[in-house]
N, C-alpha and C positions, 0 to 999 in steps of 0.2 A: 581546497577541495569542496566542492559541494553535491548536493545531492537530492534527490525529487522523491518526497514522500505521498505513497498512494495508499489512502486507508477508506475503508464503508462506514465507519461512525457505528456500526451495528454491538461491535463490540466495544464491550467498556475496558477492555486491557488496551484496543487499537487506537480510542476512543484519547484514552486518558496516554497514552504513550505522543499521541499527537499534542495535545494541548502541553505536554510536557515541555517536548522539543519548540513549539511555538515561545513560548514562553522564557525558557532558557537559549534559544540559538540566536544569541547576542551579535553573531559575525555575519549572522544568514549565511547561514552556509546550505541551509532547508529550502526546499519550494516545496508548494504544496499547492498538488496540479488542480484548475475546476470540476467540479461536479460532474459536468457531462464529460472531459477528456477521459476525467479517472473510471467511469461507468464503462466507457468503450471499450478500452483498454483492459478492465476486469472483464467485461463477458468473451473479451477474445481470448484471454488468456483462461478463464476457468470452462469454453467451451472446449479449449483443445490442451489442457494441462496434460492427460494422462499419455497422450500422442507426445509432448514436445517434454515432460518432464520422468516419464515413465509411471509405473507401479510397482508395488511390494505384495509379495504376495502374503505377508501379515502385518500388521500392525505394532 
């Protein structure tokens, strides 16, 4: 099984979860898509999250 990890570096929990998995995924079981794919791919999916993944009306 493997799997494609997409993260912004901005947070230090997303940040440190990445270099974790780099680190430890011994089988490569991890990709870890480039800069420009993973940008594209975040602003299509956070312009249209609330349409494709719903809302809550609280928190």
């Amino acid at each position: 099984m493997t799997g494609t990890v997409l993260f912004d570096g901005n947070c230090n929990l997303c940040d440190r979860l990445a270099w974790f998995l780099r680190r430890h995924d011994r089988m490569n079981r991890f990709r870890f898509v480039p800069p420009f794919i993973r940008d594209w791919i975040y602003s299509l999916v956070a312009g249209n999250r609330s349409r494709l993944f719903g809302k809550k009306d609280y928190c």
